[in-house]
C-alpha positions in Angstrom: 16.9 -11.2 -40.5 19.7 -9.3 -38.3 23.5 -9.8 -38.6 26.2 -7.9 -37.3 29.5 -7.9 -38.6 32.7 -6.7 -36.3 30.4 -4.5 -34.7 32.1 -1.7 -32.2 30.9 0.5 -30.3 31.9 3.2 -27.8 31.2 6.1 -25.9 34.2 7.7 -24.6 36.5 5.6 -23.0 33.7 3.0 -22.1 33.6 0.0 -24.7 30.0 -1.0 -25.2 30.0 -3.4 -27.6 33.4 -4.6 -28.7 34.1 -6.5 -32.5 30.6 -8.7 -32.5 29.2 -10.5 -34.9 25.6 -12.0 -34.6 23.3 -13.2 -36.6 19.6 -13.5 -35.4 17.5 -15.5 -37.2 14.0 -14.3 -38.8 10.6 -15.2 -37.1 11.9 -16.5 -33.9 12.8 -14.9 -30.3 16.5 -14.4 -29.7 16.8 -13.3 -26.0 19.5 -10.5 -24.9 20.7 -11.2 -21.7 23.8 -10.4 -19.2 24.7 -8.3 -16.3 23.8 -4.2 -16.1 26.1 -2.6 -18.6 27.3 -5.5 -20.5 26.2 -3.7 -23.9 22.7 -5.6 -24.3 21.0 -1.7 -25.3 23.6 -0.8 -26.7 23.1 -3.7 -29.7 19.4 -2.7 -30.0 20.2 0.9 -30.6 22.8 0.1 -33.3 20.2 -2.2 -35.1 17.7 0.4 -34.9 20.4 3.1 -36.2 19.8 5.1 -33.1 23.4 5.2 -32.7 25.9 4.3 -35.5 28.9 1.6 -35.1 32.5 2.8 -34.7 33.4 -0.4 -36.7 31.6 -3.1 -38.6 28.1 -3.1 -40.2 24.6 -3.7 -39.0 21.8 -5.0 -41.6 18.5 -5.5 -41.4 16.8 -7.8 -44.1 19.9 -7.8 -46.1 19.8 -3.7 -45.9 22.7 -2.5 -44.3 21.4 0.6 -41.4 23.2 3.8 -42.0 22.3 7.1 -41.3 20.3 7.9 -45.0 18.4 5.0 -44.3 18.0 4.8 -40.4 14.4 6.7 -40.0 13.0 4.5 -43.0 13.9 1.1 -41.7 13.0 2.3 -38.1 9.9 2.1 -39.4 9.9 -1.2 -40.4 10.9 -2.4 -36.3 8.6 -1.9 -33.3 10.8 -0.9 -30.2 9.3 -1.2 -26.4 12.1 -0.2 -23.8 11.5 -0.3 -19.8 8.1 1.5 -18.2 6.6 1.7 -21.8 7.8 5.3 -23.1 4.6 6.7 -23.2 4.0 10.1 -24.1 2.1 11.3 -20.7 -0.2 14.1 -22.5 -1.3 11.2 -24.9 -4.2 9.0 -24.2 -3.6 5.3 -24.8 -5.6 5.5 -28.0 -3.2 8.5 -29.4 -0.5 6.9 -28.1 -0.9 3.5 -29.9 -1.8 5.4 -33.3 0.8 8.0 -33.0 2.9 6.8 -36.0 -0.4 5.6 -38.4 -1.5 9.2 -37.3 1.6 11.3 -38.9 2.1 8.7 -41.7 -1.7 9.8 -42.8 -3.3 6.3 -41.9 -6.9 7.0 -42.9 -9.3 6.7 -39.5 -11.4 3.7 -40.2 -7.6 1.6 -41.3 -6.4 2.6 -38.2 -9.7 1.9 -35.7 -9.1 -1.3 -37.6 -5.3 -2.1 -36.7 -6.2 -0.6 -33.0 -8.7 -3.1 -32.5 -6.9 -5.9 -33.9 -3.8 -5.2 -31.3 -6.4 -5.0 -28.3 -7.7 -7.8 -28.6 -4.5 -9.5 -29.4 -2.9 -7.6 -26.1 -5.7 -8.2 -24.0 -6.4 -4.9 -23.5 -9.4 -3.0 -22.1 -11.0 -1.1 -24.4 -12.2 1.2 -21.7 -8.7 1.9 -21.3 -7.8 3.8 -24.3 -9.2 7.2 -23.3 -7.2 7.1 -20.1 -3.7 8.9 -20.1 -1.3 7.0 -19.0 -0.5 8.0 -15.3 -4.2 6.7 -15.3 -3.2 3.0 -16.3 -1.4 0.0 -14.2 2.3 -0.8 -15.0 1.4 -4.0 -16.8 -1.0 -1.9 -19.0 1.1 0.5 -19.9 3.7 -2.2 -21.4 0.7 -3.5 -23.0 -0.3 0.2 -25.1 3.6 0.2 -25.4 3.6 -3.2 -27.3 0.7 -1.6 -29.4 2.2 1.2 -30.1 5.6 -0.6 -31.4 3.0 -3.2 -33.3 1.2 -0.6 -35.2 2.6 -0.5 -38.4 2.3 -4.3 -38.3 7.0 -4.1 -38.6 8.5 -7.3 -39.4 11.2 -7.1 -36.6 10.2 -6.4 -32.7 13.0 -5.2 -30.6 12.1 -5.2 -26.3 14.6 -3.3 -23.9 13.6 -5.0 -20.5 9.8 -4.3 -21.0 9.1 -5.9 -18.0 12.1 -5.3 -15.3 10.0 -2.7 -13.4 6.4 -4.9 -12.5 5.4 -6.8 -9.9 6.1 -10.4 -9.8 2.3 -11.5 -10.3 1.9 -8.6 -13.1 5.3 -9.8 -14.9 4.3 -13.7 -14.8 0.7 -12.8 -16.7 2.3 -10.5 -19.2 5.1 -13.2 -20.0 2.6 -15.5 -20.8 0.9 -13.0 -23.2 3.9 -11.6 -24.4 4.9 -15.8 -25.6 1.2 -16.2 -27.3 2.0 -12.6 -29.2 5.0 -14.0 -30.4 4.1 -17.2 -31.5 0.8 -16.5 -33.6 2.5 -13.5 -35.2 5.9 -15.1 -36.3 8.0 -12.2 -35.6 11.6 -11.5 -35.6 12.0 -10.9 -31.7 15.1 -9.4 -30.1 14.5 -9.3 -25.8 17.0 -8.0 -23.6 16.4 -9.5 -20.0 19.2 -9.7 -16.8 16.4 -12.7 -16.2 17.2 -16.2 -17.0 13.9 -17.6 -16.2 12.4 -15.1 -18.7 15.1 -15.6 -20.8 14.1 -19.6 -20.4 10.9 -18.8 -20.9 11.0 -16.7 -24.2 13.7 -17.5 -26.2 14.4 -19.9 -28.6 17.8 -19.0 -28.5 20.1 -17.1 -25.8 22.7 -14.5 -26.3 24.8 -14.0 -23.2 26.6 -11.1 -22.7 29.3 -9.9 -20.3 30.9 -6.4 -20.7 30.6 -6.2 -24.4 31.3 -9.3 -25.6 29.1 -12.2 -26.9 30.2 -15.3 -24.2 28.1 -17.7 -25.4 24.9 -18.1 -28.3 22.8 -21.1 -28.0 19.7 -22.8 -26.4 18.9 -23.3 -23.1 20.1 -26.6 -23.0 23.4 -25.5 -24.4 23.9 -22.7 -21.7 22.6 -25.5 -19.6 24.7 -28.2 -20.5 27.5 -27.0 -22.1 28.5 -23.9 -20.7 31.3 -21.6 -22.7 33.3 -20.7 -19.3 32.9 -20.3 -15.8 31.3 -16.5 -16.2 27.8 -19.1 -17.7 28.0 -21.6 -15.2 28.4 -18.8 -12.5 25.5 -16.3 -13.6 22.9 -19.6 -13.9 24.2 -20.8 -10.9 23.7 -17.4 -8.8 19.9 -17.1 -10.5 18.9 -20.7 -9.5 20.3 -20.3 -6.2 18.1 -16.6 -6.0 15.3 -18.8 -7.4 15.8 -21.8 -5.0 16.2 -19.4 -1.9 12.7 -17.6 -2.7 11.1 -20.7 -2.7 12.2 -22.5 0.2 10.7 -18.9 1.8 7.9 -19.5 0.3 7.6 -22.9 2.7 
């Protein structure tokens, strides 16, 4: 569904993404993860032509993203980045239909699609006239999944959606977030510095470390056969986080 192809990016003297290629297969998750910085964002904002590459090409379905095409094909990917992006003067209704709203959707088409994506999120209904200061964090990620699932796109792109809840909150919405992706068969692209979620998620893993792919596999391959130290290191450090939490726990 996705491929890049010596992909480069920069912004001043600060190498984002340096000569990647990636391909990301269609209707499964592939699962972004890395250190702070290590150019994870960056690769979502060149597949959604936010930002152009200095090098290489980005495509999309076989389309290669350019700047002609970038707002149509945009519009073909739901995007849901960190505390949800909301539009704070919106309600959660206008916020979900935004798009179906400027694209002319009639009213009854999109009631239809906003009650489909309720129920799929779990949503309260009683929440969609409240603006969002008015809403938990884990219920604004879910009106910011509907929102991005609106036009029903084929490819879901998620910037840490859940890096800023609560441990109890993050736990439910991961196991909601796994049930939306398998019974819609999505192309999924998540960016997490979390290798449980990234466990949890993904059917495959994309490590990154300061703009450079280290390794693309399974778990068991990250697991198992780790690329390099850098792997071994950063699963290391988060099962020993992992382990420590628990034995607190006692």
């Amino acid at each position: 569904m996705i491929r890049l192809q010596g992909v480069k990016k920069t912004f001043g003297r600060c190498v984002a993404l340096d000569e990647t290629d990636l391909t990301i297969a269609a209707e499964q998750t592939t699962v972004l993860i890395g250190p702070s910085g290590c150019g994870k964002s960056t690769l979502l904002r060149l597949i959604l032509g936010l930002v152009s590459p200095d090098a290489g090409t980005v495509e999309v379905a076989g389309t290669m993203v350019t700047r002609d095409n970038g707002l149509a094909l945009r519009r073909e990917m739901g995007y849901v980045i960190q505390d949800g992006g909301l539009f704070p003067h919106l309600t959660a209704e206008k916020n979900v239909t935004l798009m179906a709203d400027y694209l002319g959707w009639s009213r009854p088409k999109a009631r239809q699609r906003l009650d489909e994506l309720t129920a799929l999120t779990r949503f309260p209904t009683s929440g969609l006239s409240r603006y969002p200061s008015q809403l938990s964090g884990g219920q604004r990620q879910r009106v910011s999944l509907m929102r991005a699932l609106m036009l029903d796109p084929r490819v879901l792109l998620l910037d840490e959606p859940l890096g800023s809840l609560d441990p109890i909150v993050r736990a439910e919405l991961q196991a909601d977030l796994k049930q939306v992706f398998q019974s819609l068969g999505k192309t999924v692209v998540f960016v997490t510095h979390d290798m449980g979620e990234a466990a949890y998620l993904g059917d495959s893993i994309v490590m990154f470390r300061q703009g450079s792919i280290v390794q693309h596999g399974t778990l068991r391959d990250l697991l198992h056969r780790p690329a390099d130290d850098f792997v071994r290191q950063f699963i290391r450090i988060q099962r020993s986080q992992f382990d420590a939490l628990q034995e607190g726990d006692r």
